[in-house]
C-alpha positions as CSV (number, residue, x, y, z in Angstrom):
1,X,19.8,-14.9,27.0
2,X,22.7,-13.0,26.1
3,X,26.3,-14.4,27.2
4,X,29.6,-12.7,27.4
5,X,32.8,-13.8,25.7
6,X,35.7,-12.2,26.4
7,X,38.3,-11.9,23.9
8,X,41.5,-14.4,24.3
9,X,40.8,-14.1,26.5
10,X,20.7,-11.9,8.1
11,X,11.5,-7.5,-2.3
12,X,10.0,-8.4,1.0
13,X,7.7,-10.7,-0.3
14,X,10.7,-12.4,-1.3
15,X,12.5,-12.8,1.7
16,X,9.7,-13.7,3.7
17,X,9.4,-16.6,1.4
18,X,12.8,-17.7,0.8
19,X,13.0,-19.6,4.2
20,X,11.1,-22.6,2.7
21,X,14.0,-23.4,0.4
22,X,16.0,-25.3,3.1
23,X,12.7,-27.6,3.6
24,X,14.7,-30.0,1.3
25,X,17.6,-30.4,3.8
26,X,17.1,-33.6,6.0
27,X,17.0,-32.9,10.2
28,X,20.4,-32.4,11.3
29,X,11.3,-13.6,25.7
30,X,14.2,-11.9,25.4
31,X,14.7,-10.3,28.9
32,X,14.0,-6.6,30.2
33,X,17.1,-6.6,31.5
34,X,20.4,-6.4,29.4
35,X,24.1,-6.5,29.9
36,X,26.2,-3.9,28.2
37,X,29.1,-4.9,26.3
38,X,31.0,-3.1,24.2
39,X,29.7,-5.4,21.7
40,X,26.5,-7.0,21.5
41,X,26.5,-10.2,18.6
42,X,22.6,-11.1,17.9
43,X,22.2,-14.7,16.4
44,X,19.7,-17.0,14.8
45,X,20.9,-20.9,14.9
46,X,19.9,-22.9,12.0
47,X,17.4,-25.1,11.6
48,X,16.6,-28.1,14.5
49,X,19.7,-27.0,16.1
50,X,19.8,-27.0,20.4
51,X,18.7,-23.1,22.1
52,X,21.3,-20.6,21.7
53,X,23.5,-19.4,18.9
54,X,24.2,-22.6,17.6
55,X,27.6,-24.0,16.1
56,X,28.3,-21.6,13.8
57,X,27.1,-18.7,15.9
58,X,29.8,-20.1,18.3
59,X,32.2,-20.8,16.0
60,X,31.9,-17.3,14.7
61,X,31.7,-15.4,17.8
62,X,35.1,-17.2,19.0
63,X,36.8,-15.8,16.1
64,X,35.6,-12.3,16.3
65,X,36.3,-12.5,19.6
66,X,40.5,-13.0,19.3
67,X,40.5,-9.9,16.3
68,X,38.4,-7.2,18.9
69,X,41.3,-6.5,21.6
70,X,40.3,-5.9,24.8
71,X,36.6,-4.9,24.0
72,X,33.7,-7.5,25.8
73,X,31.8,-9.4,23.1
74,X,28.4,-10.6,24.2
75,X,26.4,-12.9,22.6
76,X,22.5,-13.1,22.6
77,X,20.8,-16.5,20.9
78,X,17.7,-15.4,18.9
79,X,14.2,-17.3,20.6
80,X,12.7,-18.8,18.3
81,X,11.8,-22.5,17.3
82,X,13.5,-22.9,14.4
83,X,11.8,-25.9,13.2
84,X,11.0,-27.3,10.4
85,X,7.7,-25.0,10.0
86,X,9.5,-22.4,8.6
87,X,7.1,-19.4,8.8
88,X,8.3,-19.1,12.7
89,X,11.3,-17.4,11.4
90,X,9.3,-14.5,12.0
91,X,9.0,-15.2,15.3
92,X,12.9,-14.8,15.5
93,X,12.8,-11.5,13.6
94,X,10.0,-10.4,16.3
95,X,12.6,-11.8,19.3
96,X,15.8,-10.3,17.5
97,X,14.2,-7.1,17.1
98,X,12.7,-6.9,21.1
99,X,16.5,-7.7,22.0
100,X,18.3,-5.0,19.4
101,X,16.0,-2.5,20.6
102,X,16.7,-3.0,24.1
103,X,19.9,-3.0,23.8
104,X,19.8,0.4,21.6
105,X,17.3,2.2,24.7
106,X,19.7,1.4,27.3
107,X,23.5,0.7,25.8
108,X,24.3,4.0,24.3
109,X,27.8,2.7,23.3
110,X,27.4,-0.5,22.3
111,X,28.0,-2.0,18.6
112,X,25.6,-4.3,17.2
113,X,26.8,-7.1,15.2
114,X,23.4,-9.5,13.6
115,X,24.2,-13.1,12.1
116,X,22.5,-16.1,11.4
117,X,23.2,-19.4,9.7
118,X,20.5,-21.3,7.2
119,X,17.1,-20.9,8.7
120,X,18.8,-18.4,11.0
121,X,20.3,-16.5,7.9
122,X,16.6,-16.2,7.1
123,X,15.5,-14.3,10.4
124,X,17.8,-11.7,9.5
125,X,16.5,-11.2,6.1
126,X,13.2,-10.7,7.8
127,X,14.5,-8.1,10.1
128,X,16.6,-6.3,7.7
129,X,14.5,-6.6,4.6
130,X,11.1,-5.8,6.0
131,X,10.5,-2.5,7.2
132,X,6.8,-2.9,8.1
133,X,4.3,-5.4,9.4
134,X,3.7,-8.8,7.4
135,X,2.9,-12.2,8.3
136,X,3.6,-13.0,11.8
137,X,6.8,-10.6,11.8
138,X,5.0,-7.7,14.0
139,X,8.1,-5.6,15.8
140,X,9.9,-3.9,12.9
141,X,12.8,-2.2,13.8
142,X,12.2,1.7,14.3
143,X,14.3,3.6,11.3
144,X,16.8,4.7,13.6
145,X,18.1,1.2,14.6
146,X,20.3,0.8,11.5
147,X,22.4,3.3,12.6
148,X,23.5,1.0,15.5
149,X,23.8,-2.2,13.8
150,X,28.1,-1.9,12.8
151,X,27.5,-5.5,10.9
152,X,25.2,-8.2,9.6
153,X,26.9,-11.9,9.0
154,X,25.1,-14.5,7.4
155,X,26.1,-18.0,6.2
156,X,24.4,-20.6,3.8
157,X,21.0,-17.8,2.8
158,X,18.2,-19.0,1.7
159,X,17.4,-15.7,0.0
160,X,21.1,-16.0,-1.6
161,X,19.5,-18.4,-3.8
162,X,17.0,-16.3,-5.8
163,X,19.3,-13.7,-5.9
164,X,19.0,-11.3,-3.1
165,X,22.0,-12.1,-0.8
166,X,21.9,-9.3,2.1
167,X,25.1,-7.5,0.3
168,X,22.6,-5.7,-2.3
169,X,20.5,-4.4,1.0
170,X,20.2,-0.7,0.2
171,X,20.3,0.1,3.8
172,X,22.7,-2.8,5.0
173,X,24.8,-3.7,2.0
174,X,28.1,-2.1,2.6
175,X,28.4,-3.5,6.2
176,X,27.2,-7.0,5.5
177,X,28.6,-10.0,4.2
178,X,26.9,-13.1,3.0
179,X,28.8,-16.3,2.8
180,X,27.6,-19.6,0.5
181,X,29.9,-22.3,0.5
182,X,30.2,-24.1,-3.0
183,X,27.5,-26.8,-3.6
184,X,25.4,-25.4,-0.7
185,X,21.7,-26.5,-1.9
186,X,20.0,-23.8,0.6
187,X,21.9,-20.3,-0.9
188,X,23.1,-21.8,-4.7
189,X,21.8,-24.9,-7.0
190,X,24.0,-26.9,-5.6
191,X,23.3,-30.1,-4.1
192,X,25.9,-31.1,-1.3
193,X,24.4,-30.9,1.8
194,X,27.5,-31.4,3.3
195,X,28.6,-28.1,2.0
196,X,26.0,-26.3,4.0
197,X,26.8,-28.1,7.2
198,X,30.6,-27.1,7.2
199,X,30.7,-23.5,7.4
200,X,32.9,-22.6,10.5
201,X,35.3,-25.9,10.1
202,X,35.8,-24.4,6.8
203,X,37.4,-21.0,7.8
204,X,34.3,-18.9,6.6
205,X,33.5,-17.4,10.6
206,X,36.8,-16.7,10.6
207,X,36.8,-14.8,7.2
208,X,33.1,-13.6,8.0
209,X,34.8,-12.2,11.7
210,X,38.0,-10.2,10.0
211,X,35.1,-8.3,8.0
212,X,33.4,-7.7,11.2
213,X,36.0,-6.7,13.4
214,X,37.3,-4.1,10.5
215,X,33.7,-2.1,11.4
216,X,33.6,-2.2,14.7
C-alpha cells in the first residue's frame, strides 16, 4: 500500500543473478486504486525484513521528505516476500512495475522516485536492467515509463559487487545513485556485515535524499 509523508511536516543475465550474493548474510497486489502525490517513492525492503518499505526505506523517505518543501511524498512498500529464496525478487520487480504503471496511467504529474536496500536493491536491478520477459519477472515496464521515474536510490547492491552498480545504466545512470558502505560483503569484498546493516544511521539516506530531491 502506498502511505503519505508529508514533509516537516534499484547484462541482464547478470542482474537477475546477482541477488544470490547476499545468501551469505545471516537472518536479520498492489491496489487499482492510487493516491496522487506530488511524489510517489517505490521501495523494496531488504531481505527478512517486516511488510513495507523497511528501515532504510523509512529512514530515507524521512529525509527526502524535510529537503522537498511543501510537495506530498508518498511512499508505496514493494509486495514481495523477500526471503531468503531469492529468485522472488522478481516477484517485486512484477509488483513494483504493476504499482509504477499505475501510477503513470492515472497521476499525470507525479514524480517517481524507485529505491531499495540489499535484496530490495536487487528488485530494482530487475526492473531497470531487464527490458523484457525472463524468469519469473513477467510485467516489464513499457519504454515510456523511464521518462517518469525522476530517480532510482539504491543501498548495499548486490549487482554493485560484480561491477554493474545502477550508475552505469544507459537509460538510468545519470539520475541514479548507488550507495556501498565500506566492508559491505553484499555490494564490495568486504566482510563486515555490520557495514551493510547501518546504512541510514550512517548518513547515506540522507546523502542518497539531497541527490534526489536535486531531480525532482
Amino acid at each position: 500500500m502506498s502511505t503519505a509523508f508529508q514533509p516537516a511536516r534499484a547484462g541482464a543475465a547478470a542482474v537477475l543473478s546477482a541477488a544470490a550474493i547476499i545468501s551469505a548474510l545471516p537472518s536479520a497486489a498492489p491496489a487499482n486504486a492510487v493516491a496522487c502525490n506530488d511524489i510517489e517513492v517505490v521501495f523494496a525492503r531488504g531481505t527478512s525484513e517486516l511488510p513495507g518499505i523497511g528501515r532504510v526505506g523509512q529512514a530515507f523517505v524521512g529525509d527526502l521528505a524535510t529537503r522537498v518543501g511543501n510537495r506530498s511524498v508518498g511512499a508505496y512498500g514493494v509486495n514481495y516476500p523477500a526471503s531468503f529464496d531469492f529468485l522472488t525478487a522478481a516477484d517485486g520487480a512484477n509488483d513494483a512495475s504493476a504499482h509504477i504503471q499505475n501510477v503513470v496511467n492515472n497521476c499525470p504529474n507525479t514524480k517517481l522516485v524507485l529505491g531499495g536496500y540489499s535484496q530490495g536493491a536487487a528488485v530494482m536491478d530487475i526492473l531497470t536492467s531487464v527490458p523484457f520477459p525472463a524468469i519469473g519477472f513477467t510485467n516489464p515496464l513499457p519504454p515510456n515509463v523511464p521518462d517518469r521515474i525522476a530517480a532510482v536510490a539504491v543501498f548495499g547492491n548486490p549487482t554493485a559487487r560484480i561491477g554493474l552498480p545502477l550508475t552505469v545504466s544507459p537509460v538510468y545512470g545519470t539520475k541514479a545513485i548507488d550507495l556501498c558502505n565500506l566492508g559491505d560483503p553484499v555490494c564490495s569484498d568486504g566482510n563486515s556485515v555490520p557495514a551493510h546493516r547501518s546504512y541510514g544511521p550512517d548518513g547515506l539516506t540522507s546523502q542518497a535524499a539531497a541527490f534526489v530531491a536535486g531531480l525532482l
